[in-house]
N, CA, C and O atoms as a GROMACS GRO file, in nm:
protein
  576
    1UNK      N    1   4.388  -0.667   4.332
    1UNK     CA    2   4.448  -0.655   4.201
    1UNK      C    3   4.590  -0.604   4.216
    1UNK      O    4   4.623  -0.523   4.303
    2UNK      N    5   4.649  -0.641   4.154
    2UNK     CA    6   4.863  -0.610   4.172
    2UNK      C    7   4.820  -0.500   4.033
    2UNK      O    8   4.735  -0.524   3.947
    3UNK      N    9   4.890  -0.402   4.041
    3UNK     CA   10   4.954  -0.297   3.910
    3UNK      C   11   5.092  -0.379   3.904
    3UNK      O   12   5.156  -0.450   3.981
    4UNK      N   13   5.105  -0.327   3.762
    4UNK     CA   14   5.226  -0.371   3.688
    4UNK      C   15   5.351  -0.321   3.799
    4UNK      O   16   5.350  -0.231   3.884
    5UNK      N   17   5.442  -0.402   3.766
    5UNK     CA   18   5.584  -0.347   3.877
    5UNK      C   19   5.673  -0.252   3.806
    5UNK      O   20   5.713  -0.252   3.690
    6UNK      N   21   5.697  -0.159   3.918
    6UNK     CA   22   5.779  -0.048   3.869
    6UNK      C   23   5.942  -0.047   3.818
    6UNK      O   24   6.023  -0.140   3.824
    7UNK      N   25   5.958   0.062   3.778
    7UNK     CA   26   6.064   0.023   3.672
    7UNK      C   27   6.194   0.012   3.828
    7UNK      O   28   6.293  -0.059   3.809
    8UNK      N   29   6.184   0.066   3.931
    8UNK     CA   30   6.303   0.014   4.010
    8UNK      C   31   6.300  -0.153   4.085
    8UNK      O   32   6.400  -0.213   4.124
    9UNK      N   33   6.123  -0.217   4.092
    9UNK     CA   34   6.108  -0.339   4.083
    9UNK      C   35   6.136  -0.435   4.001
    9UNK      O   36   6.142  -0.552   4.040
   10UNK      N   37   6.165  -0.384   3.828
   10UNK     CA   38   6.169  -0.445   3.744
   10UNK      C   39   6.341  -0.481   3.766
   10UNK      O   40   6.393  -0.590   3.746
   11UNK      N   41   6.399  -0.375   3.806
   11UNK     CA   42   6.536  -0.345   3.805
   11UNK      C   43   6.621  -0.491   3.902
   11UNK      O   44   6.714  -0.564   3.867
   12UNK      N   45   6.549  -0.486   4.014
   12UNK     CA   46   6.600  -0.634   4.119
   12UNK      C   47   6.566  -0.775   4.108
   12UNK      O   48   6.460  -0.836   4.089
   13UNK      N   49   6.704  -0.814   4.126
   13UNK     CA   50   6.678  -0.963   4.142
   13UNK      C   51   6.652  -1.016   4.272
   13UNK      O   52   6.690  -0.983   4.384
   14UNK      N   53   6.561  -1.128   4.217
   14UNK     CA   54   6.546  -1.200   4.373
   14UNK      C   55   6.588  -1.364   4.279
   14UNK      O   56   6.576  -1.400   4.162
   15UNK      N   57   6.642  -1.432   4.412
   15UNK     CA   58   6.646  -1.569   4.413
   15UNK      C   59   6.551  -1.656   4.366
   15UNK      O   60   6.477  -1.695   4.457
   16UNK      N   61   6.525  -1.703   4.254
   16UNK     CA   62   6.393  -1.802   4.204
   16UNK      C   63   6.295  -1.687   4.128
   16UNK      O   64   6.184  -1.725   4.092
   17UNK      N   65   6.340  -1.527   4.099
   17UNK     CA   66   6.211  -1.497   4.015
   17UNK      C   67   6.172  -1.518   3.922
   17UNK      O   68   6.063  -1.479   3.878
   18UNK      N   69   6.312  -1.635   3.827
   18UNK     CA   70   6.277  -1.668   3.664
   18UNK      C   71   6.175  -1.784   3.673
   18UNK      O   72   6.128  -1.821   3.566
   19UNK      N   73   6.132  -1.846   3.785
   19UNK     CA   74   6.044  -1.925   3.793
   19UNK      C   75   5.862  -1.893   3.859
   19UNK      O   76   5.784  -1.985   3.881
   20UNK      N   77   5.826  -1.733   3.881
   20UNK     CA   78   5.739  -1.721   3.952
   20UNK      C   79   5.688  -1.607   3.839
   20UNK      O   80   5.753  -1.545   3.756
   21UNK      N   81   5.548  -1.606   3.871
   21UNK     CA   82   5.520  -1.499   3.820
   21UNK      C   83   5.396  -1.433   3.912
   21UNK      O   84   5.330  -1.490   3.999
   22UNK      N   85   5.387  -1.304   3.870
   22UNK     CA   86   5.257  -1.208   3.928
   22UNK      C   87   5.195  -1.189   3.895
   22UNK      O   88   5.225  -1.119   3.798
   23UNK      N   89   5.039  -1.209   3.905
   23UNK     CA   90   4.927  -1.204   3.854
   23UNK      C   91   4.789  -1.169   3.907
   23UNK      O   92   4.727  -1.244   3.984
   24UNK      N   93   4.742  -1.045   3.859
   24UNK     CA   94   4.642  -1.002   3.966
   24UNK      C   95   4.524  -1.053   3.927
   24UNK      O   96   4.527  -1.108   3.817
   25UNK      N   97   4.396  -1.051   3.999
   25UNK     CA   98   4.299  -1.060   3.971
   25UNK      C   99   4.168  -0.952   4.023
   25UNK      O  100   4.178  -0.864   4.109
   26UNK      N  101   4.077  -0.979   3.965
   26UNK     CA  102   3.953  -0.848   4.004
   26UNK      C  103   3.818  -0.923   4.050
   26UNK      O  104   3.777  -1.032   4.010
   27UNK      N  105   3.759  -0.835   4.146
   27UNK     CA  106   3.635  -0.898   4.168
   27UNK      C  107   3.519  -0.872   4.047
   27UNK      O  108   3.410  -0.929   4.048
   28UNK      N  109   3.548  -0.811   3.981
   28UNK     CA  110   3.460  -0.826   3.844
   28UNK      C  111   3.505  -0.949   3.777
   28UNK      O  112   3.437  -0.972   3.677
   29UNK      N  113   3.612  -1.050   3.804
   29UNK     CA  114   3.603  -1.184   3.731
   29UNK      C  115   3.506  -1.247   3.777
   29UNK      O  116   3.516  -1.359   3.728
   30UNK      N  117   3.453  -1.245   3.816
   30UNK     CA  118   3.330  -1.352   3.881
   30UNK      C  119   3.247  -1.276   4.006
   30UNK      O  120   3.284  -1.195   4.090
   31UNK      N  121   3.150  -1.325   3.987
   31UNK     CA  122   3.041  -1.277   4.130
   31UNK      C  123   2.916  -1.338   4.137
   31UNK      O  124   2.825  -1.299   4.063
   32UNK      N  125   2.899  -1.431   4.218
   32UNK     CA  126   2.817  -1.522   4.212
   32UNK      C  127   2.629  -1.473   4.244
   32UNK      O  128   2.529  -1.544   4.239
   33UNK      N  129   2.644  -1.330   4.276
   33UNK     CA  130   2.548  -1.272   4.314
   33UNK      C  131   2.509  -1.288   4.454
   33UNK      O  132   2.394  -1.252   4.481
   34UNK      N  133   2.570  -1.329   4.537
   34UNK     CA  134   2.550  -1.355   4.662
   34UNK      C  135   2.649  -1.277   4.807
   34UNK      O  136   2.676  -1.302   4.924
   35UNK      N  137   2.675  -1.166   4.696
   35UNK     CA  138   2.773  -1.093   4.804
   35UNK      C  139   2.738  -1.002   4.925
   35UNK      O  140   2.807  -0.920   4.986
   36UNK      N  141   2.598  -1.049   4.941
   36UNK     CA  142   2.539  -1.002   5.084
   36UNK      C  143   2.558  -1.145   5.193
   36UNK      O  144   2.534  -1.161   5.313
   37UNK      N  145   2.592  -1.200   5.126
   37UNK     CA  146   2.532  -1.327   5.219
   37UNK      C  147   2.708  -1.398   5.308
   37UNK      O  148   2.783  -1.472   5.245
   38UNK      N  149   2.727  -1.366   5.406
   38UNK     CA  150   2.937  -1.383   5.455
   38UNK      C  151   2.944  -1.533   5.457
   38UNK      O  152   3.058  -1.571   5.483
   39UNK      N  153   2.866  -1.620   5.439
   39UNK     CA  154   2.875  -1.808   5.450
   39UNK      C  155   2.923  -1.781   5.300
   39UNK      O  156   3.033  -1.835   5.298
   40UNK      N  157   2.901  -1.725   5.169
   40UNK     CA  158   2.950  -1.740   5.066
   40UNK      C  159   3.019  -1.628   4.992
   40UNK      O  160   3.024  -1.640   4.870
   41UNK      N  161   3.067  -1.533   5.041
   41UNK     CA  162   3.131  -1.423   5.044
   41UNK      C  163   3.305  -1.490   4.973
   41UNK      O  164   3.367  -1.466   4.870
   42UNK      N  165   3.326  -1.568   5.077
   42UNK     CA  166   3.470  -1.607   5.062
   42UNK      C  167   3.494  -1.717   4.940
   42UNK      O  168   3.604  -1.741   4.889
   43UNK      N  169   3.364  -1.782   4.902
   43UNK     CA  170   3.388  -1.877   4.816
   43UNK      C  171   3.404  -1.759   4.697
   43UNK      O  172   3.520  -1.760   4.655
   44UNK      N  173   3.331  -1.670   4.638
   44UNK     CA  174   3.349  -1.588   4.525
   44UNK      C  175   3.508  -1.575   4.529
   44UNK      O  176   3.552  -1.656   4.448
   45UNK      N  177   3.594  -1.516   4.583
   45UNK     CA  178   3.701  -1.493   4.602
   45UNK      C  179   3.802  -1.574   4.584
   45UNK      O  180   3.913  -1.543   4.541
   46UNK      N  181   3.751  -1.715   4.628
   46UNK     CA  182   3.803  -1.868   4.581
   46UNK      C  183   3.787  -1.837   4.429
   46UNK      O  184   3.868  -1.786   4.351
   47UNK      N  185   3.671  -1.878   4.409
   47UNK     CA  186   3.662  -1.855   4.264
   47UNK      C  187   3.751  -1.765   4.225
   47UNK      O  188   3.837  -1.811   4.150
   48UNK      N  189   3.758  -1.649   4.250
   48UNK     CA  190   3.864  -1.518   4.151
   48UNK      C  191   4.009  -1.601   4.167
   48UNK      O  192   4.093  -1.586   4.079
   49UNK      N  193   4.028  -1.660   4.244
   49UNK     CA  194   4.156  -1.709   4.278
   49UNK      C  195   4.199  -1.817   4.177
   49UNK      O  196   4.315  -1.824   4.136
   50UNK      N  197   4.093  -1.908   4.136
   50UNK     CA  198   4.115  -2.030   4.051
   50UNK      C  199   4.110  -1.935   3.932
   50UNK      O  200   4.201  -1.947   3.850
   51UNK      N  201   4.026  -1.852   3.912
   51UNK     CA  202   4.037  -1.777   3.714
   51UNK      C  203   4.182  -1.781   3.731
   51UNK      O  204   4.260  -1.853   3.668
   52UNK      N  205   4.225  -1.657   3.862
   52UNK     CA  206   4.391  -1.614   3.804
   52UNK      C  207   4.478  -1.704   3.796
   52UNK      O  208   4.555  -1.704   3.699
   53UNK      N  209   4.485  -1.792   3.884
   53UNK     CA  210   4.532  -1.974   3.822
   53UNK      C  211   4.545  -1.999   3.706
   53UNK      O  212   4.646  -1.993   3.636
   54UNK      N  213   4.404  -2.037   3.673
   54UNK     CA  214   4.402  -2.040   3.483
   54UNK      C  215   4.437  -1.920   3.420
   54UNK      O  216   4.508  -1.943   3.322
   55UNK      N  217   4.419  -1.816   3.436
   55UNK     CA  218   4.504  -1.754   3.337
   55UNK      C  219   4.675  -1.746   3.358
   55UNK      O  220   4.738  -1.709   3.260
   56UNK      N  221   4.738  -1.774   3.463
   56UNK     CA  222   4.849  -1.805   3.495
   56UNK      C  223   4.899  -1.919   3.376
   56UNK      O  224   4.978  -1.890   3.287
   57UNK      N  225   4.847  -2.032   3.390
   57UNK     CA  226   4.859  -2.142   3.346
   57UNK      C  227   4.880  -2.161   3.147
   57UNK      O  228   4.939  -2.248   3.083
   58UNK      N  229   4.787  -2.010   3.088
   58UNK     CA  230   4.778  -1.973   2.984
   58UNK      C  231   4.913  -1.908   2.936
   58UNK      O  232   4.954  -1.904   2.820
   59UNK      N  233   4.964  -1.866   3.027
   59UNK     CA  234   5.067  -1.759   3.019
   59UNK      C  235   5.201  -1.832   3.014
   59UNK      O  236   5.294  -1.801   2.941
   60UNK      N  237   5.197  -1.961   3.124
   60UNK     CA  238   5.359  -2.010   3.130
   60UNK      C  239   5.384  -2.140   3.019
   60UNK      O  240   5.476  -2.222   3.025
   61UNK      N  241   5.300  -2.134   2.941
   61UNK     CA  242   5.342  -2.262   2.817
   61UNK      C  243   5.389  -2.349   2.882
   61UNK      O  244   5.326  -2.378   2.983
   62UNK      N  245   5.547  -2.447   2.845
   62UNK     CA  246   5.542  -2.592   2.885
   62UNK      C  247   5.600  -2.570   2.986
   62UNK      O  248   5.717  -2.604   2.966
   63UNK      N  249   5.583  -2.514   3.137
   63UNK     CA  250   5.585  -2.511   3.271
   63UNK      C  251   5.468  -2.518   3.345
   63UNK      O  252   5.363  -2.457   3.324
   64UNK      N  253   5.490  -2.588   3.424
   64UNK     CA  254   5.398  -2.651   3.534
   64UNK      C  255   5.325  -2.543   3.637
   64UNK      O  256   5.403  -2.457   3.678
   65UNK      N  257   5.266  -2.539   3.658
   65UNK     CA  258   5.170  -2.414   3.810
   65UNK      C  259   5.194  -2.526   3.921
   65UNK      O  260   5.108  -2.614   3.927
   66UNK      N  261   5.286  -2.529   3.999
   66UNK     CA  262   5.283  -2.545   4.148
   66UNK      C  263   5.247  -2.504   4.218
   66UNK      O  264   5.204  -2.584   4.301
   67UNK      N  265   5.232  -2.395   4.244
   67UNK     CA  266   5.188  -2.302   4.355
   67UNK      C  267   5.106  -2.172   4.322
   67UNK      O  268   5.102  -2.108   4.217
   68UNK      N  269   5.050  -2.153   4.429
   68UNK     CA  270   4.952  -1.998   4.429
   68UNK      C  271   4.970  -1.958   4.563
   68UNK      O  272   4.962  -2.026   4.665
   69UNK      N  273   4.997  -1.830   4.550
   69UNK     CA  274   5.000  -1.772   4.688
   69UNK      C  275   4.887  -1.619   4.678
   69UNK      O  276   4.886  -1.517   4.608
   70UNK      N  277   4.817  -1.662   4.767
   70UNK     CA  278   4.762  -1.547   4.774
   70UNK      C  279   4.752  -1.438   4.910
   70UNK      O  280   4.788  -1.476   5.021
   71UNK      N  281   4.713  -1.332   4.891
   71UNK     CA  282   4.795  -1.236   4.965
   71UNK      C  283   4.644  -1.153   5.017
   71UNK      O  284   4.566  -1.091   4.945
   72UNK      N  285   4.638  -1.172   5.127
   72UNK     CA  286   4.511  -1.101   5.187
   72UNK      C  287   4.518  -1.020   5.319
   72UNK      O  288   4.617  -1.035   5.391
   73UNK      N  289   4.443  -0.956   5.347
   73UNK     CA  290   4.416  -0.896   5.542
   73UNK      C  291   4.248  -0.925   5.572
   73UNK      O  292   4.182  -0.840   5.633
   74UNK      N  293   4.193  -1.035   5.529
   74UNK     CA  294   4.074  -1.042   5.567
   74UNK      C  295   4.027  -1.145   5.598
   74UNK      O  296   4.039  -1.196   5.487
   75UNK      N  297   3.974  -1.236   5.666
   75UNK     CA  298   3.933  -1.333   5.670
   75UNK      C  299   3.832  -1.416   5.560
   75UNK      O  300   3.783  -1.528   5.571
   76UNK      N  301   3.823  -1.341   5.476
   76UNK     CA  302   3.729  -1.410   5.356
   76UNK      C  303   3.847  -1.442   5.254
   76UNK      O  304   3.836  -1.528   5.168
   77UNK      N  305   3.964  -1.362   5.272
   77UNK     CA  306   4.119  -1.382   5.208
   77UNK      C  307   4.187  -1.494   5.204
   77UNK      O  308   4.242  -1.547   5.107
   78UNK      N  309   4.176  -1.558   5.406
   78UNK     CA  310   4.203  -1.678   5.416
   78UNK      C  311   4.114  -1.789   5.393
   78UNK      O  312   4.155  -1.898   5.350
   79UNK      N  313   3.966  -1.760   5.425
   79UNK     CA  314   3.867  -1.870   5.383
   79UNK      C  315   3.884  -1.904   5.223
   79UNK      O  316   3.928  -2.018   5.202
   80UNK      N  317   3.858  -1.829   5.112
   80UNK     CA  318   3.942  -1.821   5.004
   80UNK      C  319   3.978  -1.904   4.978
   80UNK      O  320   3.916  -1.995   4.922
   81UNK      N  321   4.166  -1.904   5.029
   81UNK     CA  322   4.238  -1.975   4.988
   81UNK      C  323   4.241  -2.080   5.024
   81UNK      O  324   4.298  -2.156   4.946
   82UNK      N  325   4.197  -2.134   5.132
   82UNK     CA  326   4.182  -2.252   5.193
   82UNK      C  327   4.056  -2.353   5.088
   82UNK      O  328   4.052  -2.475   5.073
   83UNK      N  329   3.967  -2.245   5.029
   83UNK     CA  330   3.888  -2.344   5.011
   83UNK      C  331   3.940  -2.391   4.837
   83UNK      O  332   3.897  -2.486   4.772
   84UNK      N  333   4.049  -2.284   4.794
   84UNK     CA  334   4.066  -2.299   4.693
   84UNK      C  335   4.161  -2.459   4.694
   84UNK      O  336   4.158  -2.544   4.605
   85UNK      N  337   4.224  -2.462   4.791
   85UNK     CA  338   4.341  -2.556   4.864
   85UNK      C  339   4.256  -2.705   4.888
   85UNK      O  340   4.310  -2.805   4.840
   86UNK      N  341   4.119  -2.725   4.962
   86UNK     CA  342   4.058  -2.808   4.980
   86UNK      C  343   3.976  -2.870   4.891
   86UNK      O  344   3.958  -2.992   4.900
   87UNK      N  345   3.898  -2.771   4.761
   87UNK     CA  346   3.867  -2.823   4.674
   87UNK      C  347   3.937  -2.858   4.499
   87UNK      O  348   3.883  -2.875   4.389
   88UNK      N  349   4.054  -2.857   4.539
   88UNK     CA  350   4.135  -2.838   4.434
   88UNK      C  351   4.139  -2.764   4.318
   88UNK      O  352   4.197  -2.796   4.214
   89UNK      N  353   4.069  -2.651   4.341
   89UNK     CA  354   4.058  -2.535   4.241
   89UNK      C  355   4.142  -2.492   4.172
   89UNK      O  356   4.105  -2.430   4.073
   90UNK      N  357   4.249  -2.504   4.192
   90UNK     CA  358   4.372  -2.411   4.133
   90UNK      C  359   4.446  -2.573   4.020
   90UNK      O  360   4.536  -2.565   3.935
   91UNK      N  361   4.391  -2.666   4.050
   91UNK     CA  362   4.433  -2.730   3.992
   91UNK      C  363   4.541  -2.871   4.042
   91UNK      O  364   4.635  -2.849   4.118
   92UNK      N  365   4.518  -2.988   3.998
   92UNK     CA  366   4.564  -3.140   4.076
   92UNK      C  367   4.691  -3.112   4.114
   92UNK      O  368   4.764  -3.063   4.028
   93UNK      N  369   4.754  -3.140   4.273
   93UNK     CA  370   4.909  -3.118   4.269
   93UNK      C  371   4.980  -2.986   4.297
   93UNK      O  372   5.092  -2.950   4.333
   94UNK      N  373   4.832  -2.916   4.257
   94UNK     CA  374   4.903  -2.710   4.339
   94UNK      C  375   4.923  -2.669   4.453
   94UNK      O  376   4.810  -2.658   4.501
   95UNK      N  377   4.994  -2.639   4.524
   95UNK     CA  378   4.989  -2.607   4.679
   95UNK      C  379   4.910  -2.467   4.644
   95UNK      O  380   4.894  -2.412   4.535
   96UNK      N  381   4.875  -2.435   4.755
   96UNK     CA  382   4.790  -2.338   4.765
   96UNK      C  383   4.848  -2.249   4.907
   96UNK      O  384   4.855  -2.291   5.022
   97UNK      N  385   4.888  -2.111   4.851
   97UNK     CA  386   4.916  -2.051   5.015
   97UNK      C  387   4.869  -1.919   5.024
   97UNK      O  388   4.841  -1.858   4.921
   98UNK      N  389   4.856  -1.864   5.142
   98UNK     CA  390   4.780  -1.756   5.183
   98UNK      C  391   4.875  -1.716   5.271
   98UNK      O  392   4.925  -1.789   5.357
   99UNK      N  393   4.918  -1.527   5.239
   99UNK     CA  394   5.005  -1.501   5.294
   99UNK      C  395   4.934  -1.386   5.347
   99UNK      O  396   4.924  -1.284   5.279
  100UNK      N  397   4.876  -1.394   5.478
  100UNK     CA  398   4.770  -1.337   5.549
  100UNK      C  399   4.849  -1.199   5.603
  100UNK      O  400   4.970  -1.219   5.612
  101UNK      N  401   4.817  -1.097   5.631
  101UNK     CA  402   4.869  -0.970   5.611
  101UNK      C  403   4.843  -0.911   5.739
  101UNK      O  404   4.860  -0.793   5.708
  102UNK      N  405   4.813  -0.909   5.868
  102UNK     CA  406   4.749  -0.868   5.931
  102UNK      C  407   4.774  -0.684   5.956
  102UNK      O  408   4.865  -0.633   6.022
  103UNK      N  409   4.682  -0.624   5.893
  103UNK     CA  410   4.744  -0.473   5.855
  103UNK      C  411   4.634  -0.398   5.901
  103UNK      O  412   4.630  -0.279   5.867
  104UNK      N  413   4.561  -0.434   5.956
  104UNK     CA  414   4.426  -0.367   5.997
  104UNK      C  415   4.328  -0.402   6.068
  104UNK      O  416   4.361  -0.437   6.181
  105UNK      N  417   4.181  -0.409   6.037
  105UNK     CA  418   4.097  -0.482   6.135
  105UNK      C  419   4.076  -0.597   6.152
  105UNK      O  420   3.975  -0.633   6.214
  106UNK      N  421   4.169  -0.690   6.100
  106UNK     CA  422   4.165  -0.843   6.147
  106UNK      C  423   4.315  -0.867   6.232
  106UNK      O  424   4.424  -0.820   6.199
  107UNK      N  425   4.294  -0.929   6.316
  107UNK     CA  426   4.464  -0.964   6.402
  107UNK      C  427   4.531  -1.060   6.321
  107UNK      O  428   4.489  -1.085   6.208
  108UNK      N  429   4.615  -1.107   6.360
  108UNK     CA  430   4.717  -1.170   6.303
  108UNK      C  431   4.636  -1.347   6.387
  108UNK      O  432   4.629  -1.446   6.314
  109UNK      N  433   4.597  -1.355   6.503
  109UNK     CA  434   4.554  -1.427   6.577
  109UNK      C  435   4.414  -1.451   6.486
  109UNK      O  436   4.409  -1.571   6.464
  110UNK      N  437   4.335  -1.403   6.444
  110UNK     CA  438   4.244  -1.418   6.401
  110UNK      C  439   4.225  -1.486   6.269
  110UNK      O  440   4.153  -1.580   6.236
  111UNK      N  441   4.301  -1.421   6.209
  111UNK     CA  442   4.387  -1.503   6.033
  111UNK      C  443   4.444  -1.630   6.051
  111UNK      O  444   4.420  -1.715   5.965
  112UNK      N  445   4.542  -1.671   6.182
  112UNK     CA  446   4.581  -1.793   6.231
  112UNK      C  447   4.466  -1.880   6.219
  112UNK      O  448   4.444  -1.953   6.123
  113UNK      N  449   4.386  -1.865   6.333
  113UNK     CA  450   4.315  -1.948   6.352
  113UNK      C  451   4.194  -1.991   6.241
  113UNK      O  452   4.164  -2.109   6.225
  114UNK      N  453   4.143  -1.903   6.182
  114UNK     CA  454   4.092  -1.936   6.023
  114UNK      C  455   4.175  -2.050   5.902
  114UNK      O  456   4.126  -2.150   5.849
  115UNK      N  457   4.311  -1.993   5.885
  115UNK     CA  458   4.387  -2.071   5.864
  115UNK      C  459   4.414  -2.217   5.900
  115UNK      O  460   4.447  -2.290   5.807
  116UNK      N  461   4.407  -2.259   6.000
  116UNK     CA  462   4.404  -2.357   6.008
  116UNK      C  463   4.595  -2.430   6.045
  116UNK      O  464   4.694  -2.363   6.073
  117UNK      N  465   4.587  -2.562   6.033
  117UNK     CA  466   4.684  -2.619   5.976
  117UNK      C  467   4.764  -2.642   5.895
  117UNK      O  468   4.708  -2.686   5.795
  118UNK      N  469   4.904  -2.633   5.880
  118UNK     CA  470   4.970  -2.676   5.780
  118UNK      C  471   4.900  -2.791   5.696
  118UNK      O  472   4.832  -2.870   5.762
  119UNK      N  473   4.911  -2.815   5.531
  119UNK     CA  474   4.938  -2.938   5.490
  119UNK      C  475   5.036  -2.994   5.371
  119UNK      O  476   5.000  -3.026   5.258
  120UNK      N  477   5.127  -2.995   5.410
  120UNK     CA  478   5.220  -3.006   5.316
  120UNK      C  479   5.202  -3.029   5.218
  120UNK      O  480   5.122  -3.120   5.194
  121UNK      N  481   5.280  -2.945   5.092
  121UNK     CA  482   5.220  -2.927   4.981
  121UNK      C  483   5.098  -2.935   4.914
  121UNK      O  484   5.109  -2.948   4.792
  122UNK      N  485   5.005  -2.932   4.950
  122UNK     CA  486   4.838  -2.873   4.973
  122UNK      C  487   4.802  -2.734   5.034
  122UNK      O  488   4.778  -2.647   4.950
  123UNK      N  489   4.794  -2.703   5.140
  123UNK     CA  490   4.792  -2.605   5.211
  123UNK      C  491   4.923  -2.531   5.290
  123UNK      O  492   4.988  -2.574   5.386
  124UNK      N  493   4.932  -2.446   5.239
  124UNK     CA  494   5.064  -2.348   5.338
  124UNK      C  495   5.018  -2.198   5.371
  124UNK      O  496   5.050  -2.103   5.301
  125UNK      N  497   4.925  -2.186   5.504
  125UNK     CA  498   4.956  -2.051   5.480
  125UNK      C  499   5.040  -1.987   5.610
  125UNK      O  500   5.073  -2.044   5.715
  126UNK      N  501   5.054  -1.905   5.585
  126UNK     CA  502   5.161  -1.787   5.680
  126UNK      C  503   5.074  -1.708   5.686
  126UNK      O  504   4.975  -1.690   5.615
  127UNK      N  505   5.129  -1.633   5.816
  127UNK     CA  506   5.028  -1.496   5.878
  127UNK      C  507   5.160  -1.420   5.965
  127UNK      O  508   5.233  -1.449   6.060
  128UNK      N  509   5.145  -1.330   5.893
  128UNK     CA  510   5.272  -1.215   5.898
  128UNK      C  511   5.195  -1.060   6.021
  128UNK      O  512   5.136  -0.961   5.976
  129UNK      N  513   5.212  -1.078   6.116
  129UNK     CA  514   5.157  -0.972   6.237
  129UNK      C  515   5.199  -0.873   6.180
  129UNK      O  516   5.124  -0.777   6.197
  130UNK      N  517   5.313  -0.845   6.100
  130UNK     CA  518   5.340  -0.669   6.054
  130UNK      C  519   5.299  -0.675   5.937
  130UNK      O  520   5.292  -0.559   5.894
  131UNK      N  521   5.260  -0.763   5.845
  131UNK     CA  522   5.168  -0.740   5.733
  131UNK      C  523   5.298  -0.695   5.658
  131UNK      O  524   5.401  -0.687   5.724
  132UNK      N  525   5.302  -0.664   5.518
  132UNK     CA  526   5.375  -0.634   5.427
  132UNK      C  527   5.507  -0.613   5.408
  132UNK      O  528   5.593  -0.651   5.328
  133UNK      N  529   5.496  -0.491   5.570
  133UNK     CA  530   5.618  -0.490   5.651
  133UNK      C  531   5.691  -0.586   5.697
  133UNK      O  532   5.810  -0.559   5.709
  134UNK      N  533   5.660  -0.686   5.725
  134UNK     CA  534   5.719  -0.801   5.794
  134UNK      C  535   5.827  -0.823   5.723
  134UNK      O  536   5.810  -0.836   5.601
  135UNK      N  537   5.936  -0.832   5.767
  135UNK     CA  538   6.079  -0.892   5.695
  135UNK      C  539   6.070  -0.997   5.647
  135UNK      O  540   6.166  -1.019   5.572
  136UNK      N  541   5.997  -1.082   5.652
  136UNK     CA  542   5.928  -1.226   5.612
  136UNK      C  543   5.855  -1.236   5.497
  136UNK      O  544   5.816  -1.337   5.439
  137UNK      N  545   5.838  -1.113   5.470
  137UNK     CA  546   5.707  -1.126   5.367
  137UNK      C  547   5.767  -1.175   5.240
  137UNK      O  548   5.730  -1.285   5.198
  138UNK      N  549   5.860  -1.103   5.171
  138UNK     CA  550   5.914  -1.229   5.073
  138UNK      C  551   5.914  -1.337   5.060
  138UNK      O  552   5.839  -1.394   4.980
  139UNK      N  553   5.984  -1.387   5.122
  139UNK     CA  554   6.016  -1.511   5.194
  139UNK      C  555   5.891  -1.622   5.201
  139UNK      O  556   5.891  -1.741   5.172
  140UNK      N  557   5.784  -1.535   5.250
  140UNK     CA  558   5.629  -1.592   5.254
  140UNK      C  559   5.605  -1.642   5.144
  140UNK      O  560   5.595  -1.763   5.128
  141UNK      N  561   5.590  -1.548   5.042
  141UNK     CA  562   5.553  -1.523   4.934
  141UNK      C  563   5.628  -1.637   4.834
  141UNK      O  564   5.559  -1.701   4.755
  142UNK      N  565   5.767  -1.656   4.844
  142UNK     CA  566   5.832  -1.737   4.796
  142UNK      C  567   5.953  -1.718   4.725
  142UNK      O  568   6.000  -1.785   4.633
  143UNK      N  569   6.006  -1.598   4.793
  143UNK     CA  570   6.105  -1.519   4.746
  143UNK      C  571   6.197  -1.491   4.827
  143UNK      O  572   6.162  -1.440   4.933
  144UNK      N  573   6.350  -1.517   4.802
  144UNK     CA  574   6.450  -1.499   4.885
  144UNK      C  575   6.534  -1.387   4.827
  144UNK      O  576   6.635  -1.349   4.886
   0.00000   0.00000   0.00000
């Protein structure tokens, strides 16, 4: 879940932010009841990912949803997004990206390889070894 941005966040510009927006989501949007079980662990999370989509989509009136980026350190973070990416969840034409965090008990190597392949404009994700820190992480995210 993102908290609202602070008033010295509110304060900076970045390159392209009149076109993006932030939007959190909760694992109380959905739960399929199967959160013992790790083969479907990551799809719930897909799911939370497509609600915040649609409610994205509610929010920007006559502008388009291109993209979703989502922002994880777990491997159910990247399964997720990938599957949100493969089954077109987020909606026809959305790229889908996962900006994998590696900040703790998953490696950066480990998030890679879950990840998968590029697919242009379908799938993009990045995997940032310093996690948040990474000088990149903007940039990831979609922000210059």
């Amino acid at each position: 879940a993102l908290s609202s941005p602070s008033e010295e966040q509110l304060r900076r510009r970045w390159t392209g932010a009149d076109d993006i927006g932030f939007l959190g989501g909760f694992g109380s949007d959905f739960c399929s009841g199967d959160i013992d079980d790790p083969s479907r662990n990551y799809l719930d999370r897909a799911e939370q990912i497509a609600i915040a989509a649609r409610r994205c989509c509610t929010l920007i009136n006559d502008k388009t949803l291109k993209r979703v980026v989502h922002v994880g350190d777990a491997p159910a973070d990247v399964l997720a997004a990938k599957a949100c990416a493969e089954m077109g969840m987020c909606g026809e034409g959305v790229e889908v990206s996962i900006v994998g965090v590696a900040t703790g008990k998953y490696s950066a190597e480990e998030l890679k390889g879950l990840a998968g392949e590029t697919e242009p404009g379908r799938w993009e994700p990045k995997i940032l070894v310093d996690g948040i820190a990474d000088p990149g992480f903007l940039q990831a995210c979609g922000l210059n």
